[in-house]
N, C-alpha and C positions, 0 to 999 in steps of 0.2 A: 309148391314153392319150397326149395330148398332152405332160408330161411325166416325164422320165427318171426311173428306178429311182432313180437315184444320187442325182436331184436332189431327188426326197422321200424319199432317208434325210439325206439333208444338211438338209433343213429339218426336220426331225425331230430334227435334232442326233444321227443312230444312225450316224455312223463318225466312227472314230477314228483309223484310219491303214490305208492302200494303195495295194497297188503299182503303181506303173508308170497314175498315173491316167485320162491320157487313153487308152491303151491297152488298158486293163479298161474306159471308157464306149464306147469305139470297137466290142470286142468284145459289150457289151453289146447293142449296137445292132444287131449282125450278124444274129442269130438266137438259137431258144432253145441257154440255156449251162447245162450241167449243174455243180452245185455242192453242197459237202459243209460241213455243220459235225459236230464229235465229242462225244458226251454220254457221260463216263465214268460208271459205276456205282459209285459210291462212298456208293450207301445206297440201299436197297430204291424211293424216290421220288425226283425230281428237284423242286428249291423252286423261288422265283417267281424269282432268281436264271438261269435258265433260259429264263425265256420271253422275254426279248429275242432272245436267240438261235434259237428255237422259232418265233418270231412273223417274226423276218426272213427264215426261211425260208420260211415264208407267204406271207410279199411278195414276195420273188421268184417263187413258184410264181405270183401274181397277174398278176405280166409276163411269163410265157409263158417262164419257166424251170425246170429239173430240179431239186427238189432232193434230194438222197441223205442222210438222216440214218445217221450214225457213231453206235452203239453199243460203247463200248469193250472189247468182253469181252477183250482181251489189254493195251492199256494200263491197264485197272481193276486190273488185277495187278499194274502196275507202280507207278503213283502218281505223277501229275505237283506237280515239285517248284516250278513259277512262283509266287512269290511268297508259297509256305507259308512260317511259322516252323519248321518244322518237321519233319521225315520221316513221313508218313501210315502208318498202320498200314497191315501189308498183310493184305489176308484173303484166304481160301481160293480155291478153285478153283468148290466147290459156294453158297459165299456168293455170291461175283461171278455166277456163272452164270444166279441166282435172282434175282438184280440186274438182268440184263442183260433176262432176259424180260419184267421186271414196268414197266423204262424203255422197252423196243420199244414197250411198248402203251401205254405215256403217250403217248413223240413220233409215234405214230401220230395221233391225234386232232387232229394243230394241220394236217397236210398230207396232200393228197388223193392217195389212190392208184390212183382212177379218172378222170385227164383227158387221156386218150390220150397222146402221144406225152412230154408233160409228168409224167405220174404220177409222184409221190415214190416213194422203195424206202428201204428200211432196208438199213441193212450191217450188218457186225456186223468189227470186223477183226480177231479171234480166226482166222476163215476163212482168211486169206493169211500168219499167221505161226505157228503152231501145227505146221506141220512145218517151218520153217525152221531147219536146222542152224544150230550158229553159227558153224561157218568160213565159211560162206556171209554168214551176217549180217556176219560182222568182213572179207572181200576183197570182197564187192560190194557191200556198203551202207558198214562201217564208213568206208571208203578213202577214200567222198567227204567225209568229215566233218574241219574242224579245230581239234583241243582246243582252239588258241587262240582262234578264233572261237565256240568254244558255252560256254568261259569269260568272255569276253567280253560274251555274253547276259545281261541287265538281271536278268532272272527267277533265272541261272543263279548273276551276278555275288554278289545279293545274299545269298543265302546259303553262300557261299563265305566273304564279310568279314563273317558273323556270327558273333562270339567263340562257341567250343565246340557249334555245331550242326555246321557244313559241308553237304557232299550225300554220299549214297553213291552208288558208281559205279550199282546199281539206278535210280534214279530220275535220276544222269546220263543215262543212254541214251532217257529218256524222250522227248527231242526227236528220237532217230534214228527213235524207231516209229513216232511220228506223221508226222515227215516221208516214213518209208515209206509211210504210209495213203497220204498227196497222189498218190504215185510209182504204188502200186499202182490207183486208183482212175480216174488219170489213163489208166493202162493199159488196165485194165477197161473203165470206163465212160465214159471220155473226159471223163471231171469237170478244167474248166479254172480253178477258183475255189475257196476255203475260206475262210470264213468263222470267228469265232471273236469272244471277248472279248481286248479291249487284251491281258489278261494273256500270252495266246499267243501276240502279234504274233514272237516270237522265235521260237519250234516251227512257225509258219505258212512265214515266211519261206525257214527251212531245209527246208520241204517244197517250196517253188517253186524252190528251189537243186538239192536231189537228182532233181527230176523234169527237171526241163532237163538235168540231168548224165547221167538212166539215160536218159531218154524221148528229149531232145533238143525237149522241146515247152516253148512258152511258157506257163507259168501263172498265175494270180494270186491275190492275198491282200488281204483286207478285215477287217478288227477294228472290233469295237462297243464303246463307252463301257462300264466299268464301272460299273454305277448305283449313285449315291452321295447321301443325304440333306443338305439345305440344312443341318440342325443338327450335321452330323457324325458323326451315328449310327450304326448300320450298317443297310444297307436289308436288309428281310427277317426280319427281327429281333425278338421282342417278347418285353417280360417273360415268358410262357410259351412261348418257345421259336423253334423258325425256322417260316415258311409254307411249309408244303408243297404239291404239288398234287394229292398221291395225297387223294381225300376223306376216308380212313380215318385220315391223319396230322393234315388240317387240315380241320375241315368247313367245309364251304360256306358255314354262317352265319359260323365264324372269319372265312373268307376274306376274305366281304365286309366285315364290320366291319374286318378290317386296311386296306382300301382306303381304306374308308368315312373313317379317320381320319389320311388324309395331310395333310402340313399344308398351307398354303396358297402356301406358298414353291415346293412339289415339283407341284403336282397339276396343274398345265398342261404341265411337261415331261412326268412319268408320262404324259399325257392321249398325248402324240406316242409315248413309248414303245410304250405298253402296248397300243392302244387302235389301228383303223382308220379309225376319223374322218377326214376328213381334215385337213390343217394349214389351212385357212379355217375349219372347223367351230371346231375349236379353237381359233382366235385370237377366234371371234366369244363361243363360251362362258367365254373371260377375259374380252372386254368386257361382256358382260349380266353378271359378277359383280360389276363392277367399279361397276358405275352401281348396280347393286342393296343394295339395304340390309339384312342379318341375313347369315345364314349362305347362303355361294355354293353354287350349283350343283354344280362341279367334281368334286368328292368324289361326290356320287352319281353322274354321269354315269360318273364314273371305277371305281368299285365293280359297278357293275353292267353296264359292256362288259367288263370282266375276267373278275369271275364266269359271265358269259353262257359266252364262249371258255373257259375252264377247266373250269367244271362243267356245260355247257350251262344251258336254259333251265329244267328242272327245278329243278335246284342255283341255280338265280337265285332261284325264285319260291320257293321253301320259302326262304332266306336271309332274305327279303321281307318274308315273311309273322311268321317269327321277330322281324325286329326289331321291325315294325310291332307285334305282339302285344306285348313289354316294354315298348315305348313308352307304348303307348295304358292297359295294363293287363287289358287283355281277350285270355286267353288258350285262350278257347274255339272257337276257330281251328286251333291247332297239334295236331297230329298224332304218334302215338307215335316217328314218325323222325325231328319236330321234336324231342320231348324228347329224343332219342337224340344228336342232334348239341348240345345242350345241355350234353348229362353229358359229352360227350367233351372240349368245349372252349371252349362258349359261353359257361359260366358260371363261376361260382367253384360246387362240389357235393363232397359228400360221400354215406359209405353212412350209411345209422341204422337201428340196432339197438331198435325200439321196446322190447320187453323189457324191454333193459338201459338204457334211459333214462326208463324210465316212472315212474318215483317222484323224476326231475329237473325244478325250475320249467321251464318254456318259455324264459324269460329266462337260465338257462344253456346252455339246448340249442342257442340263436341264438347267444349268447355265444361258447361254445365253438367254434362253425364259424366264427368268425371275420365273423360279420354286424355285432357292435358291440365295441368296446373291451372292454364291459364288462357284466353284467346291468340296469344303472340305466338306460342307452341305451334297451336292449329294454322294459326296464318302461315308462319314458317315451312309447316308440310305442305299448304296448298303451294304456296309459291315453287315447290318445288314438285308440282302433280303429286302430291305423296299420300293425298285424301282420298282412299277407294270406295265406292260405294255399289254394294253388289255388283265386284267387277268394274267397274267403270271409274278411268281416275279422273278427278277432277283438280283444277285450278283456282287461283284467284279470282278469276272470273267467275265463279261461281258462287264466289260468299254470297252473295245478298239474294242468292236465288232457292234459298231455304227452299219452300214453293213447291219447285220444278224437280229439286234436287230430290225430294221426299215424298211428289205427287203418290196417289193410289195407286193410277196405273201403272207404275214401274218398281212396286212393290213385289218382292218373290211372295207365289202362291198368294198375295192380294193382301200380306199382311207383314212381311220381314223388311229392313236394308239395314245387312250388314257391311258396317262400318270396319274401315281398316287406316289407323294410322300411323304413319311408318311403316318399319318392317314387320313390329310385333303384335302392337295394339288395337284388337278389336272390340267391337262394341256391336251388340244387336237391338236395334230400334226393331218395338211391335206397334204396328197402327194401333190407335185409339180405336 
């Protein structure tokens, strides 16, 4: 590749700050460099929050470097304190543990662990401190550490001058463990690089301080932007909850639609983040939106290289296939896994109890899930055939036939009827 790692994450806009720069592109250059970033367990899936860091490992693996994914099972315990309001709840032993398996096999999938001398490895660094005594911890690691300088630390600083939080000494030590991993890993595997978000740039650095103190070897550190929306929102984020990338948290169809609706401010940097393209692909996809009239490309192009890398092509083409179906209104297409990924999160859905709602107009039963303000809405659509129910529209004639309208057997796969009213609003009723 004509050019440098360094110099298409820089035109990517993916770093934030590192050390010692021309020295880390010099080493760059040498040969391949083994290198780690650390994904703590602090919830059964890791969100999209992640994949900048997940994917830049990818890219380096591309230029003919090692990379080592850090699985936290011993700092998961601890709780890194950067930039929280707060002190993180700590959980168990067998929590984190079940944590840490379920995140191997996520950051498995972004990096290959069959390319000969390059192949990714997972760590886990539970492994290198779980018998370490702590006089041990406090004469040969504590010694090289000074309060004044990890008080001093941004992350560390600012919740220290936050009126009645502070830190506890627990999640003070959190920069000694990680800068152990660097120490350890350097030792190990000869890993000369750690990676991280801005937030860590403090716990980074003090890993490339301790490993030149125990190892006596030069290290280095690289931080990525933290991703931030043009409107000031928080990225990752949506009225029903954070994106995940386990499929069972965020389905596939969420996913893409989360994409699908970046705005037009963010979807060209996204495009450099998120996405392989490269940055001429992407400048030329700003211009053809730019000259073009209605709604841009970006957002699909963007939706659908993410989806691809997260759920593969499967999880692309059922997403696809989902929207295309509520779009178009023909839903004789989708598939009982489509409606599956529906109930979970694609739509607004409820259960229904036909039974117990069989002697209610129709126009309450919409009502009530929250389809219209009110029953007069709903009456309104019927009157006008504008109440669809898997495919089938229905009339006025229909109100009082809750019943028949919702029976069993005209249930998809024995258990769905999707509701459509009007042009845009649906609703997915699951049998009781």
């Amino acid at each position: 590749m004509s050019e440098t790692l360094l110099e298409d994450l820089k035109a990517r806009g993916l770093v934030a700050q590192m050390t010692s720069e021309d020295e880390l592109e010099k080493h760059l250059s040498e040969g391949s460099v083994t290198l780690y970033c650390g994904f703590d367990p602090t919830a059964d899936s890791l969100h999209i929050g992640s994949l900048v860091p997940l994917l830049t490992l990818k890219r380096f693996q591309a230029y003919g470097h090692k990379p080592l994914a850090l699985v936290g099972g011993a700092t998961g315990l601890i709780g890194d304190p950067s930039f929280k309001a707060q002190e993180r709840k700590l959980n168990n032993d067998s929590t984190v543990a079940n944590w840490v398996g379920k995140i191997r096999t996520q950051v498995s999938a972004f990096i290959d662990f069959d390319s000969g001398d390059n192949s990714a490895e997972v760590v886990n660094n539970l492994d290198w401190t779980k018998n370490l005594d702590i006089l041990t911890f406090l004469r040969d690691i504590g010694k090289h550490f000074s309060v004044n300088q990890m008080i001093a630390k941004e992350s560390v600083k600012q919740r220290i001058d936050r009126e009645g939080e502070g830190i506890s000494f627990t999640e003070f030590t959190y920069m000694i463990l990680q800068s152990y991993d660097f120490q350890q890993l350097n030792q190990s595997h000869g890993c000369s690089l750690q990676i991280g978000g801005s937030d860590q740039w403090g716990n980074i650095t003090g890993g490339t301080e301790l490993t030149r103190r125990m190892n006596g070897n030069q290290v280095f550190g690289l931080t990525l932007p933290l991703i931030t929306k043009s409107d000031g929102t928080k990225f990752g984020k949506t009225e029903s909850g954070t994106i995940w990338l386990d499929s069972s948290k965020t389905s596939p169809y969420a996913f893409y639609q989360f994409w699908l609706q970046t705005a037009d401010a963010d979807v060209y940097r996204f495009l450099r983040y998120f996405t392989f393209l490269s940055v001429s692909q992407i400048e030329q996809i700003e211009k053809e939106d730019e000259a073009r009239q209605g709604r841009p490309d970006g957002q699909r192009v963007l939706a659908e290289e993410v989806t691809r890398l997260v759920h593969g092509e499967e999880g692309l083409v059922a997403a696809k296939r989902i929207t295309e179906a509520l779009f178009s209104g023909d839903t004789s297409t989708l598939s009982e896994q489509d409606y599956a990924q529906l109930a979970q999160d694609g739509l607004p859905s409820s259960v229904l109890d036909v039974a117990a709602v069989s002697d209610q107009p129709v126009t309450a039963i919409l009502a009530d899930a929250g389809m219209a303000p009110s029953g007069k809405q709903v009456k309104d659509a019927l009157q006008r055939n504008a109440v669809v129910v898997n495919g089938i529209a229905h009339g006025m004639e229909d109100n009082m036939n809750a019943a028949g309208m919702f029976s069993a057997e005209k249930a998809l796969f024995g258990k769905y009827f999707l509701v459509k009213l009007g042009k845009k609003k649906h609703h997915l009723f699951e049998l009781a």
